[in-house]
C-alpha positions as CSV (number, residue, x, y, z in Angstrom):
1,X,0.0,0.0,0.0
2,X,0.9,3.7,-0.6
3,X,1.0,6.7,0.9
4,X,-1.2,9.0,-2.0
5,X,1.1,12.2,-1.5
6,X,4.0,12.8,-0.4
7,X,4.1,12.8,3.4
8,X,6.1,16.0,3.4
9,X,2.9,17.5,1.7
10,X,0.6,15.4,4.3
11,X,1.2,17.4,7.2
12,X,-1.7,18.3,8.5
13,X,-2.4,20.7,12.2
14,X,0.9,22.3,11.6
15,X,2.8,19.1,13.4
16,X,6.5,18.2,11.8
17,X,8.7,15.6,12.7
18,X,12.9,16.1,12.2
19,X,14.1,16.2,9.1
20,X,15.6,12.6,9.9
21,X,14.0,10.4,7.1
22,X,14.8,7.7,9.3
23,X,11.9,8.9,11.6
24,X,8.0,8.7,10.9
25,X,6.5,12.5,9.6
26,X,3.2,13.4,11.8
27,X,1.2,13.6,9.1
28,X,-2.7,13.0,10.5
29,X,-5.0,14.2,12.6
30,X,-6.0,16.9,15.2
31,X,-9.2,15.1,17.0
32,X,-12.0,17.9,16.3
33,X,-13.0,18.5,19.7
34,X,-9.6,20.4,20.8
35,X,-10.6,22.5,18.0
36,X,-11.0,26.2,19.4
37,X,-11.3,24.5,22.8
38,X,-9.4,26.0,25.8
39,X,-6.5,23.8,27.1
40,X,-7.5,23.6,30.6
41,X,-11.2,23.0,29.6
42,X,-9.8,19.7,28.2
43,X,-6.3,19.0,28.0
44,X,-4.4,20.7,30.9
45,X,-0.6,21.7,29.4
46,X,1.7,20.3,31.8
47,X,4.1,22.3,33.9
48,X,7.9,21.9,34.1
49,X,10.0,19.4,36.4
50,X,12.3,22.1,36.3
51,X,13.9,22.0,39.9
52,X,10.8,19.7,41.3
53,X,12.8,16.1,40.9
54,X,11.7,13.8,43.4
55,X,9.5,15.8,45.1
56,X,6.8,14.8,47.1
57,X,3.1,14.1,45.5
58,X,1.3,17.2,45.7
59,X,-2.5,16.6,45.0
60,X,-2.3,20.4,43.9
61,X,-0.3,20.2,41.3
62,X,-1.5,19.5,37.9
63,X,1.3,17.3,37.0
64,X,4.3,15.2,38.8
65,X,8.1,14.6,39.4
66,X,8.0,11.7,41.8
67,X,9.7,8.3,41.5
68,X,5.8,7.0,40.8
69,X,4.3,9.0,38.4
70,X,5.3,7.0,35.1
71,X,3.5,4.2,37.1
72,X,0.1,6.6,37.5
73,X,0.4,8.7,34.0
74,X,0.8,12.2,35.5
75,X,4.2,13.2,34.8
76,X,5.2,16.8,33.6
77,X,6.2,16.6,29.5
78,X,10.0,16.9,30.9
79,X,10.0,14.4,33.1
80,X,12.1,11.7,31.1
81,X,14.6,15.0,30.3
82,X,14.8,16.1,33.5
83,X,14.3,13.4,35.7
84,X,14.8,10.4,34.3
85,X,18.5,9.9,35.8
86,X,18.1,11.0,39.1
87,X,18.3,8.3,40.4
88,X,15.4,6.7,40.0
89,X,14.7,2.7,40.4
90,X,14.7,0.4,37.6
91,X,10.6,0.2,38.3
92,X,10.6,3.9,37.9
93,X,13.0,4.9,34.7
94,X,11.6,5.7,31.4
95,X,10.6,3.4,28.6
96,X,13.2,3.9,26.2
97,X,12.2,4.6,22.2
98,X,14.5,1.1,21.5
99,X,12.5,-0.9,23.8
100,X,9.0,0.5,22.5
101,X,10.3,-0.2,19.2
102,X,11.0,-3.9,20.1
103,X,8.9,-4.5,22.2
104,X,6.0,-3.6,19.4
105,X,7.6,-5.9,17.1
106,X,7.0,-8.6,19.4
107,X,3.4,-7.7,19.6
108,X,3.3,-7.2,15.5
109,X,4.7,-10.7,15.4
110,X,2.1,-12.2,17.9
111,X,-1.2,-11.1,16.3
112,X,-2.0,-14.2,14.4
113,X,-5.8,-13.0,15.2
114,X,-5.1,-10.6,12.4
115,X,-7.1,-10.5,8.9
116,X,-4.6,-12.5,6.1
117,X,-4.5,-10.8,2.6
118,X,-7.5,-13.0,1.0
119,X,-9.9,-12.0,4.1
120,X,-10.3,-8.4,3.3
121,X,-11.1,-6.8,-0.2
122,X,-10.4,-3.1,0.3
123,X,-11.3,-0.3,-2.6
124,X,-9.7,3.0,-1.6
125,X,-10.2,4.5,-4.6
126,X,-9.8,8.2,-4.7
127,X,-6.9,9.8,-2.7
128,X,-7.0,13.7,-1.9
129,X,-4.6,15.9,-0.6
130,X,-4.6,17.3,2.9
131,X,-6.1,20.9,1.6
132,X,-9.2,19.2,0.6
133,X,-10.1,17.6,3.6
134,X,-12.3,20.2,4.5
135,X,-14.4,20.1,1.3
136,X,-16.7,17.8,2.4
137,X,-17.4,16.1,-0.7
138,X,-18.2,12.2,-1.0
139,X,-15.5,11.4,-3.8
140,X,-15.3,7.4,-3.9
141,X,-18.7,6.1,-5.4
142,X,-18.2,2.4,-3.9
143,X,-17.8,1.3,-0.1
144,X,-14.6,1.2,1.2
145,X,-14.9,-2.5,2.3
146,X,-16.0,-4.3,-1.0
147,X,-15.6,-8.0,1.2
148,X,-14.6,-8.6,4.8
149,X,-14.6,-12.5,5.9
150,X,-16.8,-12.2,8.8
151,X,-15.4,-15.6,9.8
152,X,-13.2,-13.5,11.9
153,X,-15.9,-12.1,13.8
154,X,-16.6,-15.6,15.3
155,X,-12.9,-15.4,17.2
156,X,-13.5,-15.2,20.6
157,X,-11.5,-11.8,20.9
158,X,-13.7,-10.3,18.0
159,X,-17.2,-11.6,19.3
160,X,-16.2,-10.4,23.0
161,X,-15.6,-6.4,21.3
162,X,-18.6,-6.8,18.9
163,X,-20.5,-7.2,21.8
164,X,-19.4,-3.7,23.4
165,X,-20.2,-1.5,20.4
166,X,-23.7,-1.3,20.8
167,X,-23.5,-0.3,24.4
168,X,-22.8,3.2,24.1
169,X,-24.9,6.7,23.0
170,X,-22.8,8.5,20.1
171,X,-23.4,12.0,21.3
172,X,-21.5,13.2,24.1
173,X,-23.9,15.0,26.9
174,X,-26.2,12.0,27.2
175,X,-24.9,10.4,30.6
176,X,-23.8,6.3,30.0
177,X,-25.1,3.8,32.3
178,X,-24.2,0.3,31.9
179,X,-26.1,-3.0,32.7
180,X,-25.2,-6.0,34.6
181,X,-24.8,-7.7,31.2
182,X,-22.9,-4.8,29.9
183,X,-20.5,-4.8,32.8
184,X,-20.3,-8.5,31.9
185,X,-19.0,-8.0,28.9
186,X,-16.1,-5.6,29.3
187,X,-15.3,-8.4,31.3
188,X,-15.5,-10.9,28.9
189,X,-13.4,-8.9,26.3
190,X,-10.5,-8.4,28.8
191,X,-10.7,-12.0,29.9
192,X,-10.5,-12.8,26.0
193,X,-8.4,-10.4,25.0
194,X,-5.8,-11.3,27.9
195,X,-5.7,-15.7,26.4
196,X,-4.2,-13.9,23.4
197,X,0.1,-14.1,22.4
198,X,-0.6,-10.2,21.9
199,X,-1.8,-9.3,25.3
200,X,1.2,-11.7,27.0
201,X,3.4,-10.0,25.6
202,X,2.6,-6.5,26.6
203,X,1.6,-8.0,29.9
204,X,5.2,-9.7,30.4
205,X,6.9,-6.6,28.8
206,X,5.5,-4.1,31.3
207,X,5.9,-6.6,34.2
208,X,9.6,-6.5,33.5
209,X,9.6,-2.8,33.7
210,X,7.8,-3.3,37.2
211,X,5.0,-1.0,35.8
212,X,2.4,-4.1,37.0
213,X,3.2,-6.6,40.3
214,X,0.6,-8.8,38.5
215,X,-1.8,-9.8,35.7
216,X,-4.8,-9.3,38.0
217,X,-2.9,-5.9,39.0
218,X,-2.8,-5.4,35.0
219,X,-6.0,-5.8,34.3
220,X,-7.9,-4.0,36.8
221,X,-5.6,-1.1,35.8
222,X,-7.2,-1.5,31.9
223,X,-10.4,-1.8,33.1
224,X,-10.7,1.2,34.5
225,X,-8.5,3.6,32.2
226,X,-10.6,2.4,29.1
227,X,-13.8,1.7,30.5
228,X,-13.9,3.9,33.2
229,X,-16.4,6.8,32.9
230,X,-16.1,10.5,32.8
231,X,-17.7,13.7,31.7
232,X,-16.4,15.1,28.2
233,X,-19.9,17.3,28.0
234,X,-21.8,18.8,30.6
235,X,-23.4,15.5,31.5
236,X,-21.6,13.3,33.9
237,X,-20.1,10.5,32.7
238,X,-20.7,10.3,29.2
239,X,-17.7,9.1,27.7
240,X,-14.8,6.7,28.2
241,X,-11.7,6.1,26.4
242,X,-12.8,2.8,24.4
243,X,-16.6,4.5,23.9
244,X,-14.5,7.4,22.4
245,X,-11.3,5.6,20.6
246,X,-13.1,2.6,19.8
247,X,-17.1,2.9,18.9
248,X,-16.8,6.5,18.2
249,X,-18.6,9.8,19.4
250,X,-20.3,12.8,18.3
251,X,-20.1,16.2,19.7
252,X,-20.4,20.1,18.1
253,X,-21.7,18.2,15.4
254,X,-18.8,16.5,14.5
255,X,-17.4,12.5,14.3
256,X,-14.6,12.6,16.9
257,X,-12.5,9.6,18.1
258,X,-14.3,6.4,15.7
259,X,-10.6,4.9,15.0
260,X,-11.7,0.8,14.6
261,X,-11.7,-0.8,10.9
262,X,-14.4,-3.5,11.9
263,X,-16.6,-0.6,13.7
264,X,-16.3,0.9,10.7
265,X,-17.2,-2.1,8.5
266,X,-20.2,-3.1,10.3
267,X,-21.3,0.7,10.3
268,X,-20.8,0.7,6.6
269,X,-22.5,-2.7,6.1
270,X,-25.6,-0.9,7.4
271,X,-25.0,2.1,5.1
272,X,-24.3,4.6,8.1
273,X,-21.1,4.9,6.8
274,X,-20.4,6.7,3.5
275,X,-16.8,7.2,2.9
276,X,-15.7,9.9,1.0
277,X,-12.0,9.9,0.4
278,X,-8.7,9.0,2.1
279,X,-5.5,10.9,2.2
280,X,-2.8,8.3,3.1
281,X,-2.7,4.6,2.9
282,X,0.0,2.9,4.7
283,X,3.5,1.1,3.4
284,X,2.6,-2.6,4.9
285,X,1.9,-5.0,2.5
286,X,-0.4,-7.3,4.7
287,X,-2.4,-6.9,7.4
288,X,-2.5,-4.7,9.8
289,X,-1.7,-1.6,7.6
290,X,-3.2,2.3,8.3
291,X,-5.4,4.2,6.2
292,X,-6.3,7.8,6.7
293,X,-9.6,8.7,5.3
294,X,-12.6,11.0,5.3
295,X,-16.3,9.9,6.1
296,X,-19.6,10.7,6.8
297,X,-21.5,9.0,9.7
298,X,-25.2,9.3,9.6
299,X,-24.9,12.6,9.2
300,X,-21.8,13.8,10.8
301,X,-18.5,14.4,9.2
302,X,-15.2,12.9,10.5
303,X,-12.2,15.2,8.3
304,X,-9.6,12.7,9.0
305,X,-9.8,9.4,10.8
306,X,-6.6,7.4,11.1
307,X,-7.6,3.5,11.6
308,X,-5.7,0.0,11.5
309,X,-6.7,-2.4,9.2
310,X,-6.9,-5.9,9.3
311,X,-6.1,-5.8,12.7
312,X,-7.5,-7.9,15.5
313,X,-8.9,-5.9,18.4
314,X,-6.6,-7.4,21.1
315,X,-3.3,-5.9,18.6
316,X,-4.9,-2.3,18.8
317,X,-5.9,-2.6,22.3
318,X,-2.3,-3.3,22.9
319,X,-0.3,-1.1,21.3
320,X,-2.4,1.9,22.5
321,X,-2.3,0.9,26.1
322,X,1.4,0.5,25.5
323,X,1.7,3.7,24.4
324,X,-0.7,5.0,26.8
325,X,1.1,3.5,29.8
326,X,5.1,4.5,28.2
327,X,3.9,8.0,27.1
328,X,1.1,9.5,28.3
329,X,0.3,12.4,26.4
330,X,2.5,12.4,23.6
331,X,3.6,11.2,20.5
332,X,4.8,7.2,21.1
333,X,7.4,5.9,18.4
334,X,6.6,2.2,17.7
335,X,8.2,0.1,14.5
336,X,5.7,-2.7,12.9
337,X,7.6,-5.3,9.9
338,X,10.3,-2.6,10.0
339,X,8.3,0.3,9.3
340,X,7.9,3.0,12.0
341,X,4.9,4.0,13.1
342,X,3.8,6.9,15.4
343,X,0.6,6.6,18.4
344,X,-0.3,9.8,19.7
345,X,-2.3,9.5,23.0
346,X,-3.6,12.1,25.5
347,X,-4.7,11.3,29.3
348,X,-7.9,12.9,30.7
349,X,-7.2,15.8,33.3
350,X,-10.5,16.6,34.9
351,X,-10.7,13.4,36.9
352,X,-8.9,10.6,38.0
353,X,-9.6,7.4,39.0
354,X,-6.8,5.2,42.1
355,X,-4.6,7.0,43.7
356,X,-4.9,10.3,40.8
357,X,-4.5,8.0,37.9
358,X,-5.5,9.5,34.9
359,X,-8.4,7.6,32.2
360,X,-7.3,7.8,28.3
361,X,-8.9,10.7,26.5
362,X,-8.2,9.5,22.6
363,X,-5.5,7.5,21.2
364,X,-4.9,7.2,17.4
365,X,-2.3,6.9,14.7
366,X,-0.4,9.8,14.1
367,X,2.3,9.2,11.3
368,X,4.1,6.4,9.3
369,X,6.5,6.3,6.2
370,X,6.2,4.5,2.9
């Protein structure tokens, strides 16, 4: 696959990587809802370390220096720079760029959940340039997917997530209230999800970091940074990380989050999905690769949504919580069959959940190379 202009053209939100061709270019995608909005309405820019190493927690202070905060996801952005040699445990130094890239290349190897060539038919057809995402304008007269072997939905990792898209409300403001059965199945999925090759692997990887004293430990911690609730409206908890990364919300009257291939397959399949266009398609020539695209659900525009395809839901799952967990709020360099690839995340400031750990706000693919 191919990226359809050049990614020095495909910079979109003013965001440039180093001129180091051996490093991805951020090429997609400002979510919409930070558009115009005020930073400590939403996300809350961190303060410095600057002469606060090893201090003491601080409830008060918006973000952290302390040997523990890489554990809890509230460091300041110059923590690693600052900090990150002053003496610190093992348990509490920084993931390094080498061992991200390694250890996703472990977890690319282990997803043999994921879609082969023959199980997905995928018609791109018309690639635009950044300057026309705006435009609004349906482009590609055919469905993305023309054939997805739904054979993979019967997986138990694929039947769990199924089962968790339709328990959420689209538009943010409407509070979420989950069932018995509904609680059940986040369950189930992380239960699932947690049998797979992927899933050990991240598990083991971050338990020799000391990041998690156990796999119970582990996955009570996912539990509650991706399902956990929170307000992103005025309406308590309306939202949650996998409602918003995952399934996809609407708010100012436009798509936000909605970054899942077989979300958007089964959305299409029931024609509430029209795509329009796409503006990158990735270098991989198997499954999982990226595409970049522009669509319109049920009435709501999305300009650019970055999504894996062909990839199961325990391999996404992973590599944002890795990314999540080893870089909080910024851009997380990964490499995936040699190509590297870029995962921005952001954490949730206006409530916590533990001891002042933070929930996930959006994760999504950022950049790549062909």
């Amino acid at each position: 696959m191919r990226a359809c202009v050049p990614l020095t053209v495909a910079i979109l939100c003013g965001l440039a990587w180093a001129e180091n061709p051996k490093e991805p270019e951020l090429f997609l995608e400002l979510e919409e809802e930070t558009e115009g909005a005020p930073a400590s309405s939403l996300y809350l820019a961190p303060n410095s370390c600057q002469g606060r190493c090893l201090e003491a927690f601080d409830k008060h202070h918006s973000c952290h220096c302390n040997a523990r905060c890489p554990e809890f996801g509230n460091c300041c952005e110059d923590f690693e720079s600052l900090c990150g040699h002053e003496g610190f445990s093992h348990s509490s130094d920084a993931i390094t760029k080498e061992e991200l890239q390694s250890v996703s290349e472990k977890i690319y190897r282990a997803d043999t959940n994921k879609a082969r060539k023959e199980d997905i038919v995928l018609n791109s057809q018309n690639c635009i340039s950044p300057s026309e995402t705006r435009d609004q304008v349906d482009r590609c007269p055919e469905p993305l997917f023309t054939y997805v072997n739904e054979k993979l939905f019967s997986k138990p990792t694929y039947s769990a997530f199924l089962n968790l898209l339709n328990n959420y409300q689209r538009a943010t403001g409407r509070g979420e209230h989950f069932t018995a059965q509904e609680l059940a199945e986040q369950d189930t999925f992380l239960r699932e999800i947690m049998k797979t090759a992927v899933m050990k692997e991240l598990y083991g990887f971050l338990h020799q970091q000391n990041r998690y004293s156990s796999e119970q430990e582990f996955v009570s911690d996912l539990k509650n940074m991706w399902f956990g609730l929170y307000s992103r409206s005025k309406e308590e908890r309306d939202s949650s990380g996998f409602e918003h990364v995952f399934s996809g919300e609407v708010k100012k009257g436009k798509v936000t989050g909605f970054h899942n291939w077989i979300r958007f397959y089964m959305q299409e399949k029931e024609g509430l999905v029209d795509y329009y266009s796409h503006i990158y398609d990735g270098p991989w020539d198997s499954y999982p690769d990226v595409l970049a695209m522009q669509f319109n659900w049920d009435g709501y525009y999305k300009e650019v949504g970055s999504a894996f395809i062909g990839s199961s839901p325990e391999f996404e799952f992973a590599l944002y919580s890795l990314c999540f967990i080893a870089r909080p709020g910024k851009v997380c360099q990964l490499s995936l069959g040699g190509h590297p690839l870029a995962i921005q995340t952001y954490t949730w400031n206006k409530s916590t959940y533990g001891n002042g750990k933070k929930y996930i706000a959006t994760a999504y693919v950022v950049s790549s190379t062909h």
